[in-house]
C-alpha positions, 0 to 999 in steps of 0.5 A: 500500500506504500505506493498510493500516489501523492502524500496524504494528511495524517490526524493527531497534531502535526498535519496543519500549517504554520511556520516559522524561525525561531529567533535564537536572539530573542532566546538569549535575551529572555533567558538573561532576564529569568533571575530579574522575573525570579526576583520580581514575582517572588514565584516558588521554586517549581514556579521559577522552573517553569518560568526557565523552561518556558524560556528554553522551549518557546523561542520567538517564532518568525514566518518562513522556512519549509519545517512546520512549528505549532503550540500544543496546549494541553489540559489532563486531569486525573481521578483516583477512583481506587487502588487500582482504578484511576480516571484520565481526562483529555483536552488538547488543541493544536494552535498556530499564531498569527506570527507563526503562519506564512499567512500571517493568519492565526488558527486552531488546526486540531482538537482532541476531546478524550476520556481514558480507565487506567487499570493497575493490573497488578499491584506492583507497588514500590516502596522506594517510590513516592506513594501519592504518584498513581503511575510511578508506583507501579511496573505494570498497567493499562489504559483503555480509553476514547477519543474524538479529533476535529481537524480544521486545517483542511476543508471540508473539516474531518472528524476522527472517532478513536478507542485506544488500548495502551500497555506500560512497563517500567524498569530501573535502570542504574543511576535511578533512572527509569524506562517507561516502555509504552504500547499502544493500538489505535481503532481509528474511525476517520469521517467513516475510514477505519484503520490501525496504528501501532505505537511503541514508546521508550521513555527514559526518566528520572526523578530529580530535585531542583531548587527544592521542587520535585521535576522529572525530566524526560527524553523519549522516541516513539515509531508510527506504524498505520495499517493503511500503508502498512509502514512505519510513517511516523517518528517523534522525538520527545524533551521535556520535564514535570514540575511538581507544583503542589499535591494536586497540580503539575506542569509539564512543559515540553518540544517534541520533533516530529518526521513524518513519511506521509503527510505535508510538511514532513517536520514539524516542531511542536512547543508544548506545555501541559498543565495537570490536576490530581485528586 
């Protein structure tokens, strides 16, 4: 199926137009200026973290070049619904600003509504590690959960139905450091087209200490396998860090490069920063 003729789009973040150079100028500048922010707002240890990783991660955007770049906000919540059970809520849209984009127009390119059950399906529970962490107490859980994406880059609109089943494992590594290991199967209905895609992603992670907050940083690969073509057709490349903010709030600021075999433009940048709620 690989030799279908032109490429095509492919949904979920990535497929949508914007451009832009980041201005390695304006990085330096911002960044020399996060011990006057620090001392001005007064902010907290995880806040002064955010407020440099913001810096790092969100260079200054300028119209041109052939690679694509794009704000990935996103909201997730998590309910502990018992030791084993947990509920995952999603929000998700990919935004290009006026800036970014070759038209000097800004835009909403995607949205990803979702709801997920994270099951424990053994309870591995690790005495070394912090307790009120739901995902880092155990080796071995699953994910079961449900998906909606409304594309609005192209015209007509797309809409994408999916249900995903996910596995993660997670090992020590020397040095404290820890590989996630994640598989995952997508059931894709997309405005009546069904397909399969297979993922698998290598996370390496550790916990670490900085300035008196808790942070995770992380680096991790992950390969796209889609039953319509029956290759592989996409990689992502993952940067980034959780910072504990509180017992219910975290941020996760992050970059994410995107190569893609199937769809228009084949990279893309994406600037993301995700803010989390337990209970």
């Amino acid at each position: 199926m690989d030799g279908q003729g032109s490429q095509q789009k492919l949904s979920r973040r990535g497929d949508h137009a914007g451009m832009l150079r980041p201005s390695m100028r304006w990085l330096t500048v911002m960044c020399s200026k996060v011990s006057d922010f620090r001392v001005r707002t007064g902010f907290g240890p995880a806040g002064r973290i955010a407020a440099l990783a913001a810096c790092v991660l969100l260079p200054r955007p300028c119209p041109a070049g052939e690679t694509q770049y794009e704000l990935w906000p996103e909201a997730n919540a998590y309910f502990k619904l018992s030791s084993q059970l947990r509920l995952y809520l999603l929000l998700a849209p990919v935004y290009s600003p006026q800036s970014w984009t070759g038209d000097q127009a800004a835009s909403f390119g995607e949205l990803e509504v979702g709801s997920h059950l994270d099951i424990s399906l053994k309870p591995f529970l690790r005495t070394v590690l912090r307790k009120s962490d739901w995902e880092r107490e155990r080796y071995f859980w699953a994910r079961i959960g449900y998906t909606h994406l409304s594309n609005f880059a192209g015209a007509p609109e797309s809409h994408e139905n999916r249900v995903l089943l996910e596995l993660t494992a997670r090992f020590a590594l020397p040095g404290d450091i820890w590989a996630v290991n994640r598989g995952r199967v997508d059931l894709r209905d997309k405005d009546g087209t069904f397909s399969t895609r297979y993922r698998y992603r290598l996370q390496l992670e550790r916990e670490t200490p900085m300035f008196g907050a808790v942070t995770v940083p992380y680096v991790n690969v992950e390969p796209f396998y889609d039953s319509r073509y029956d290759a592989v057709v996409r990689w992502r490349y993952e940067a980034g860090i959780e910072i504990v903010m509180d017992e219910h709030w975290r941020v996760e600021p992050h970059y994410l490069r995107q190569e893609d075999s199937r769809s228009e433009p084949a990279h893309t940048n994406a600037f993301g920063l995700i803010l989390k709620y337990y209970r």
